[in-house]
N, C-alpha and C positions, 0 to 999 in steps of 0.2 A: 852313253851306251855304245860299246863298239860296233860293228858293222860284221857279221858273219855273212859272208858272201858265198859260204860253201853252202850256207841252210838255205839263203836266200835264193840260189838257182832253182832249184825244187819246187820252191815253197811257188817262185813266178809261171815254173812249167805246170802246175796245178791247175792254173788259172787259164794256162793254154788251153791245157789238154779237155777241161770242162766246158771252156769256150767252143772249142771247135766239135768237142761230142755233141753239145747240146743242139747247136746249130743242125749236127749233118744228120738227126736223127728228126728234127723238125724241117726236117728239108727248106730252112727259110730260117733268116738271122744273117748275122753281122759277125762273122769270127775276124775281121783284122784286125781293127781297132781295141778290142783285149787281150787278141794277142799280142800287137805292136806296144801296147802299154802297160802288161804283166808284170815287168821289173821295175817300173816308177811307181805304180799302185803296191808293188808287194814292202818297197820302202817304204811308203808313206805309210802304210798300216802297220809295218811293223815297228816304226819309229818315232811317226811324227804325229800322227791323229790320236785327239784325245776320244776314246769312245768306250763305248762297256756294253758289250751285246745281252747282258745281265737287264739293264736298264736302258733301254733305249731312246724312250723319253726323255732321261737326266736332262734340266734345262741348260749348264754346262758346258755341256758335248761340243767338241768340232762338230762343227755341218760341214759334210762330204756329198758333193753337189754334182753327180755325171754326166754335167750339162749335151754331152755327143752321145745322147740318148740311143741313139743306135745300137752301138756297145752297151747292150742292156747285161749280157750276158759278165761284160763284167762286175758289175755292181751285186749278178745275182753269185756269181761266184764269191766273190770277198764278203758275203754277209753270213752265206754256206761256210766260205772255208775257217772264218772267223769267229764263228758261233753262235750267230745268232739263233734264236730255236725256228724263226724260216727264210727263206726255203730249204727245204728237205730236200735231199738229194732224188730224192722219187719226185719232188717239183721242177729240178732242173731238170731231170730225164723229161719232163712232159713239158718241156718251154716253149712258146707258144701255142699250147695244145687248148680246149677247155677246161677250165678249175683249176690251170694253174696259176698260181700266184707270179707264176715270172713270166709274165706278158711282152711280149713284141716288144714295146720301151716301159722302163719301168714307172711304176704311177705308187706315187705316194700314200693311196689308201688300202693297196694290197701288202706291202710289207713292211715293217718296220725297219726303220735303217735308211730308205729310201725319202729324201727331203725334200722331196718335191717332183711333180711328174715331168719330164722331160721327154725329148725327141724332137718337136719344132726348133730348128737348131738357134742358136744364142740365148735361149726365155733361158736356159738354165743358168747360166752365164748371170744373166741380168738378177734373174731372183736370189744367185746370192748375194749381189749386189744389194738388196733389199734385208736379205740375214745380215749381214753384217754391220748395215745401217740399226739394224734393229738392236746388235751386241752392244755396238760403240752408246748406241741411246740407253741401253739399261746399266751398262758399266757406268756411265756419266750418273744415271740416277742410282743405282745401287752399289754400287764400289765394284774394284776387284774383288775384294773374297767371296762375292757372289756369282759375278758374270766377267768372264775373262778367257775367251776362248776364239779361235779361228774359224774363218770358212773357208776350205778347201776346195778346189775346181780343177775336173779335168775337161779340157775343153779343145776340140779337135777345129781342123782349117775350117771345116764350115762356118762351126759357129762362131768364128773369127772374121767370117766373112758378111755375115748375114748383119743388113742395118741395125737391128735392134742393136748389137754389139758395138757399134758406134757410139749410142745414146746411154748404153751402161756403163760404161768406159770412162767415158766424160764425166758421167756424175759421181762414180768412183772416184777416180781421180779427184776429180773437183773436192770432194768432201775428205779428201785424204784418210781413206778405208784404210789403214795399215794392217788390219789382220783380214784382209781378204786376199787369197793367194790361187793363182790361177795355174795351172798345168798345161802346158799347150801341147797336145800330139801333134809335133810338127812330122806328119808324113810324106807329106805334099801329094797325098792320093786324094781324090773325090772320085764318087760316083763315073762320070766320065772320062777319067784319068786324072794325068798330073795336072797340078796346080798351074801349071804354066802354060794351060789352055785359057785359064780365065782368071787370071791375077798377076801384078809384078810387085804390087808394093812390098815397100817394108812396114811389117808389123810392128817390130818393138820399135821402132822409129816412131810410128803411130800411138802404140800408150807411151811410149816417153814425152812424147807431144801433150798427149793425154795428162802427164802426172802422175807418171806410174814407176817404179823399179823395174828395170829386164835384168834377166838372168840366162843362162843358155846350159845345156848340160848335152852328154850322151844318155840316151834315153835307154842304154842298155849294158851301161855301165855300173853296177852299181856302190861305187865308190863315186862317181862321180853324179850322182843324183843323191846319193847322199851329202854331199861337198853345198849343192845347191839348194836341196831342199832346208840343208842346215844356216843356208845363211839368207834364205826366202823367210825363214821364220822366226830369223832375227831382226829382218829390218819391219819397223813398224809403225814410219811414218808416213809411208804410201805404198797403196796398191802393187801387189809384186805381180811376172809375168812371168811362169819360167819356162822358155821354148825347150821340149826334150824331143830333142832329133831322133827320132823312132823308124822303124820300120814296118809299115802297116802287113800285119800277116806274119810276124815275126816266127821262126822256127817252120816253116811250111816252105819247104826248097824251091818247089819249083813256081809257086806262089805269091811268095812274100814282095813287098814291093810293089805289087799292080794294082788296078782297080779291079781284078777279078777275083783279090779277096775282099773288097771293101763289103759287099751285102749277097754272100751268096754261100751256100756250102761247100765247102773243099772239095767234096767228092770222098767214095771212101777209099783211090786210090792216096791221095793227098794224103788223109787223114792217118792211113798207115804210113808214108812217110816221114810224117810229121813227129810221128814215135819212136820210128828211127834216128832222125837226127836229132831229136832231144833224150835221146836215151830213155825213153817214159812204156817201159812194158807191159803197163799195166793195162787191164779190159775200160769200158769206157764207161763213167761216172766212175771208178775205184780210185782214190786217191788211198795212198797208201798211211796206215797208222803212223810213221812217221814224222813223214810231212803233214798230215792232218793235228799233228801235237803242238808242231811249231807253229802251227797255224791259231790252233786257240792259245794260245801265249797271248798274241798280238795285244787282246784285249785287256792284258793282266794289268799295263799301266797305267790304263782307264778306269780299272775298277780297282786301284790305288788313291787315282785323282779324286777319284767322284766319292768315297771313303774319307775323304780330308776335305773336300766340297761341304759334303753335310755337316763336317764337325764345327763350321764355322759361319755356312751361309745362315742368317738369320732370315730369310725365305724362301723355302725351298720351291714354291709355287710360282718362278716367275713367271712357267708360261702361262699360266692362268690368268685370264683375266676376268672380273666380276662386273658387270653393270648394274647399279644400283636399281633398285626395284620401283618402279613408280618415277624415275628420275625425271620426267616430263611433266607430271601432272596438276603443278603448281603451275607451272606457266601456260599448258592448257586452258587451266580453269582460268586463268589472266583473261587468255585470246578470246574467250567464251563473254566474258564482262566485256573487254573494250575492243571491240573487232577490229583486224585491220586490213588496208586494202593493199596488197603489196607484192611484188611478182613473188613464184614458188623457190626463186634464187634465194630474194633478199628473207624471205619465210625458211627457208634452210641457214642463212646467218644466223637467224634469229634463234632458231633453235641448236645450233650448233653453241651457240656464246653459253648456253646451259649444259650443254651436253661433255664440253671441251672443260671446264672448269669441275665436271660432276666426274668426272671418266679420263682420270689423268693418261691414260693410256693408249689414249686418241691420239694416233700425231698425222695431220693431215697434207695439202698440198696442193700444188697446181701446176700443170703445164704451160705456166707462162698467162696465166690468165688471171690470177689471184681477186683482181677489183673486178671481175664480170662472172668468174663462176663463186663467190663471196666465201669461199673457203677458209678463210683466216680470222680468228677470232681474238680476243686482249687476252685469254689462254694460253696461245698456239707461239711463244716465241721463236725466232729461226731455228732452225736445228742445222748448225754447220761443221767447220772443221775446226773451229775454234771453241763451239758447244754445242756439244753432245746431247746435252741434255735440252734444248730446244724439241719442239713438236709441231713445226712446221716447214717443211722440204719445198723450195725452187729449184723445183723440177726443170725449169727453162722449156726448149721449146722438143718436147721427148717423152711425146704420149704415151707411145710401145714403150721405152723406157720405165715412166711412172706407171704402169699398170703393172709389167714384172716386179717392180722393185715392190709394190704393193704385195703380191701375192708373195713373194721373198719374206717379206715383213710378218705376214699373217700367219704364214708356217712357222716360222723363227719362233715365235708366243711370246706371248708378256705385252703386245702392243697389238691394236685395232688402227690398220691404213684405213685412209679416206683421201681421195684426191679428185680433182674436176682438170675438166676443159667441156669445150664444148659437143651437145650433142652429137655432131657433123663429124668433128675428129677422132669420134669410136671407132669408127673404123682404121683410121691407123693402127688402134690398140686391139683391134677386136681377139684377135687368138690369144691374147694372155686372159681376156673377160673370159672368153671360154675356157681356158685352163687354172682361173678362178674356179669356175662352177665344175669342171671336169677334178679339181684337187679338194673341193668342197674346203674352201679356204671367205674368211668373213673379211672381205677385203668389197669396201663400198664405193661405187663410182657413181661423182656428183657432176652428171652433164648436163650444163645450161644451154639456155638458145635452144628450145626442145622443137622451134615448129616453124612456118612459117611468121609466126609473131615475132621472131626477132627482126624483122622487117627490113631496112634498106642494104643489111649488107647481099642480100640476094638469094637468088638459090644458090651459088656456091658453099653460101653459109645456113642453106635452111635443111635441115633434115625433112626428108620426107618417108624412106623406106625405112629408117634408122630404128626406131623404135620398135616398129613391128619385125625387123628381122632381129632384134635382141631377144625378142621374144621365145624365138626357136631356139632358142640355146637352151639344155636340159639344166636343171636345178641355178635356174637364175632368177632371182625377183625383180621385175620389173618395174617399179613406181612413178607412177603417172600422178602425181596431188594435184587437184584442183584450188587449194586453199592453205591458208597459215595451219590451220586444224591438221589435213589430211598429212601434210608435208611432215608435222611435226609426229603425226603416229606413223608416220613412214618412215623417219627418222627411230624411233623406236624399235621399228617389226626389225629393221636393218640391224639394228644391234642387237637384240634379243636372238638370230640367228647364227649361231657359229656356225653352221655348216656348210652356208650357203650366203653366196655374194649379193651385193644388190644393187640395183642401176637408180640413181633418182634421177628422175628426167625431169627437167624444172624450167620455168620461163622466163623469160626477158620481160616483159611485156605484165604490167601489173594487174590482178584479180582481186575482185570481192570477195571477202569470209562469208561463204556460204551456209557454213554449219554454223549450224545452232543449240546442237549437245554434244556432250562428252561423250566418253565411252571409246575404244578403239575400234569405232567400226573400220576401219580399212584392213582392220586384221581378219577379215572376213573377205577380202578383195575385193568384193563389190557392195554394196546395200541401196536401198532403195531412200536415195534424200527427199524425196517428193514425192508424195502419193496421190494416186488421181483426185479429186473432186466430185469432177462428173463423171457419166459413166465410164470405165477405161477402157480407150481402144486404140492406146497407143502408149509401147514402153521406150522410153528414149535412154539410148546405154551411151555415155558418152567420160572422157578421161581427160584430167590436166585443166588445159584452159576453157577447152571447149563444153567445160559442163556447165560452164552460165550460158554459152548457148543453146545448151537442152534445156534450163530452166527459162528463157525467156522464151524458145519455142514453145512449152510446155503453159506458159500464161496466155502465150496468144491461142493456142489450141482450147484448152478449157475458157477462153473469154468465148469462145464458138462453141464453147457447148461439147466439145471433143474431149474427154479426158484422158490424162498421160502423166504417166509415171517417173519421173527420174532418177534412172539409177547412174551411180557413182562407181565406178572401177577402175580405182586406183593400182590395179595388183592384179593379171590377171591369172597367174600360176596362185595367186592363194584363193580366188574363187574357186579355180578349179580343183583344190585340196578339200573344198566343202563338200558336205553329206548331199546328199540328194535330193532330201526334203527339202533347203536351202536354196537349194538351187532351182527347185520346181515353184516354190515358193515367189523366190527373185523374179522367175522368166517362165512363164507356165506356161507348156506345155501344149498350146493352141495353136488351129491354121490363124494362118497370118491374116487373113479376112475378117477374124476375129476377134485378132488384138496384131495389131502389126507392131514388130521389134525393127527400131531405127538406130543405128551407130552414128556416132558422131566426135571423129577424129580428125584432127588435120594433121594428116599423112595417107599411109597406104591404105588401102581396103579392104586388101587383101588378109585372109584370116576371119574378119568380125563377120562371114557365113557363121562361122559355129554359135555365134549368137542370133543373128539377125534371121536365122534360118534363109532355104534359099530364096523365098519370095518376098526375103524384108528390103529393106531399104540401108544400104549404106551411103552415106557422106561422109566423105574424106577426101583427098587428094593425091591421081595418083599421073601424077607428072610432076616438074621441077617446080619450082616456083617463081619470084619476081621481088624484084628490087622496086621497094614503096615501102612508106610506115604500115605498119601493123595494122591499124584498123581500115587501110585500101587495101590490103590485100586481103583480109578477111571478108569485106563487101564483094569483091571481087572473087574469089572463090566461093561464094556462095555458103560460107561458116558466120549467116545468120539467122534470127527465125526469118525476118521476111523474105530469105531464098528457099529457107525447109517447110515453113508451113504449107505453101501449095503444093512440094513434091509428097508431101505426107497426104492433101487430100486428095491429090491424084491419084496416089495409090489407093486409098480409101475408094475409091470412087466417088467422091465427095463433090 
């Protein structure tokens, strides 16, 4: 298709003109970075992206990734001017306002078009890093006539800069992505100014190190982004880079090129200048019937593609995936006949080795930890550059890394990520967890060494705040199993969730099979595993490992004649999704003089008020820890009955 460079000016000033109206009418926004990148995104849509604003869905489709989330406005521009049915131009007049769908950075659950939420700069970067591992793995299983398509990336100096981009790069590379194509707004603006405040390297230096293709274009040329994009999209045996020398603020005279258009509104002197020198007369949102024609063209080769897609894919469902109904429940009923004692790691193998074999579309992973967070199964062959079709990723040592590339994966469909490292190193990865649960993507994290029970490497290696601040993250499930049982219906609720992520926090340090029936109770978050004897005046709420020491506390308490309750809370966002009855039921409703409620975690303390009310009693741990085996350190912090039973009749007054 030839290149119409007289439509194409227009069609880029469109994308100006709406960028910079949107901005200055929300007195707040990003106009340089769409407008410095107007004429690279108006070719790639008009030439090179396969898409259909008809069908947005299509599992097919390029994924167009705007990892420099900032420039939300352009993404919300090209979905507008392209045709999708939103946003509506009465959406972009109201951007950033409330009820509008075109949000500050864009997020993937408010419009379609948008692949993923972006703005913490490189996660967009990385997560296509994660699509396109996802393409190359179902092309490998399904052929091309099914799955055969690119991911596209524009991607500005930050998120060029920001570590995480390090750790995507590399695995890119490594795995020889060839249909993952990156765009670089090389403007050399940040926030603070030029780049030459705070960087000298060379980039393409760096992914060519990497394993990568560079390419270099004018970013405002466009024959010559056409010249690049056309041979970006031919090579496709590694990763491309292609720097397009831009101008941040393009078309804004007495602005363009500074940091004081990188995040702020033009002003509406600017902004009438800005019409001047692009010759664009028109009021602001009016894109003129013209230009707005050539615009929905763009999509017409998409919905050609996707018309000859269906005439041939033999399953149009990739991104669907199904988890079989009951897939656990055989081996349940096993663990119920021959119990076993075994940390919550090696009870998440175990359950994994059925789940990976039942659920081909599991493909998991590890950061460099494979043999201690037990993630790999006789399932899970490598998944490399060599085979595709492997379902198991050495991630190496690239937390932030595999947790983008995870939520990459999960948005992409057709595939369920799962990968581990340790408790302690969640927090390298924590903002992509949260933009897990903020994109509402089924992408599960299997972190071992959950406590001080991992014992002699230390507290450098013992989590203690870890758990309880994962907890604050909105729509994240947290799983804490005490046992082979709980682990394995935790392993379940995690699957049975699409919409929401889930954390298993699992132990080093071996435990008894507590339960003794079926049923999924942990899909209830908590239940009561033990119920008083004697009279009850005491409920011990305790998670993970530490619920055998509610239960031995619990026998030494009733051998006194004290009765006490054990409950089990595995989950504690799915307790709190229970009815009230449930819950009054569970933890009634009494002064603590009563019936005292005792927590029992080893970690923080902080939060278990809302159960233990303010007069209960928490044990937990809320300092570092120590280097010793597991069960000195447990004597020593005092996570056993004979350190909680006398705090318990203290409080009693007993």
């Amino acid at each position: 298709m030839s290149l119409d460079t007289a439509r194409l000016a227009p069609m880029a000033n469109a994308i100006r003109a709406l960028s910079m109206d949107a901005v200055q009418a929300a007195n707040s926004g990003h106009p340089g970075m769409p407008m410095g990148m107007a004429d690279v995104a108006t070719v790639l849509f008009s030439k090179y992206l396969k898409f259909d604003p008809k069908a947005p869905d299509w599992a097919d489709r390029d994924r167009f990734v705007l990892s420099a989330g900032h420039g939300s406005m352009l993404i919300y521009s090209l979905l507008y001017l392209s045709g999708y049915a939103s946003p509506t131009i009465e959406d972009i007049a109201n951007f950033r306002k409330l009820g509008s769908p075109c949000a500050g950075h864009p997020e993937n659950f408010l419009l379609d078009g948008v692949e993923c939420t972006t703005g913490p700069l490189g996660q967009g970067l990385a997560m296509a890093v994660g699509m396109a591992i996802a393409e190359r793995h179902l092309n490998a299983v399904h052929g091309s006539e099914a799955v055969d398509h690119h991911t596209w990336t524009i991607a500005g100096d930050g998120c060029l800069m920001e570590g995480v981009n390090h750790e995507a790069i590399g695995l890119a590379g490594h795995l020889g992505l060839g249909k993952l194509k990156v765009l670089w707004d090389s403007n050399r603006i940040t926030i603070d100014g030029s780049t030459e405040l705070s960087t000298c390297e060379d980039i393409p230096a760096r992914y060519r190190a990497a394993g990568w293709h560079t390419l270099e274009c004018d970013g405002h040329d466009f024959a010559d982004i056409d010249r690049a994009l056309a041979e970006a999209a031919k090579l496709d045996d590694k990763p491309v880079l292609v720097e397009c020398r831009t101008v941040i603020g393009k078309g804004a005279p007495n602005k363009q090129g500074t940091s004081g258009v990188h995040g702020a509104a033009l002003g509406a002197d600017e902004v009438a200048a800005v019409r001047s020198e692009l010759g664009w007369p028109h009021e602001a949102f009016v894109v003129p019937d013209d230009v707005l024609t050539d615009w929905r063209k763009t999509g017409e080769r998409g919905a050609m593609a996707r018309a000859k897609w269906e005439g041939r894919a033999s399953n149009k469902d990739l991104g669907v995936v199904e988890v079989p109904h009951g897939v656990l429940d055989d081996y349940i009923a096993k663990l119920l006949a021959e119990p076993k004692t075994v940390a919550t790691r090696k009870a998440s193998e175990m359950a994994l080795e059925v789940l990976t074999a039942a659920v081909p579309a599991m493909i998991g992973g590890s950061a460099d930890l494979t043999g201690s967070n037990n993630t790999k199964t006789s399932s899970t062959g490598p998944l490399t550059a060599g085979d595709y079709a492997g379902r198991y990723l050495y991630y190496g040592i690239r937390e932030f890394g595999m947790a983008c590339a995870m939520n990459g994966m999960a948005l992409h469909g057709g595939v369920i990520p799962y990968g581990g490292t340790f408790l302690i190193f969640s927090d390298y990865c924590r903002n992509a967890v949260r933009l897990s649960a903020l994109q509402q993507t089924r992408a599960i994290y299997v972190f071992t060494h959950d406590s001080i029970g991992l014992g002699e490497d230390g507290p450098t290696h013992q989590p203690v705040e870890q758990v309880m601040s994962l907890r604050l993250i909105p729509n994240l499930n947290v799983f804490r199993p005490c046992d082979t049982i709980e682990t394995a219906e935790c392993w379940a609720l995690a699957l049975a969730d699409t919409d929401t992520p889930s954390v298993l926090a699992l132990s080093r340090q071996n435990l008894p099979q507590l339960r003794t029936e079926g049923g999924n109770l942990s899909a209830r978050g908590a239940y009561r595993l033990r119920a008083a004897t004697a009279e009850r005046k005491v409920i011990l709420i305790a998670t993970g490992s530490e619920v055998e020491v509610a239960v031995a506390t619990a026998e030494a308490l009733e051998a006194d004649g004290i009765g006490a309750d054990v409950v089990s809370m595995p989950c504690m966002e799915l307790f709190e999704a229970q009815d009230q009855s449930y819950k009054d039921d569970l933890l009634p409703n009494v002064p603590p003089e009563d019936l005292l409620r005792v927590s029992i975690e080893a970690g923080s303390t902080m939060g278990w008020e809302r159960y233990t009310m303010a007069n209960g009693l928490q044990i937990g741990l809320d300092r570092f820890g120590a280097s010793a085996p597991a069960e000195d350190l447990f004597a020593k912090f005092g996570f056993t009955a004979e350190a909680i039973v006398p705090k318990i009749k203290a409080k009693l007054g007993i």
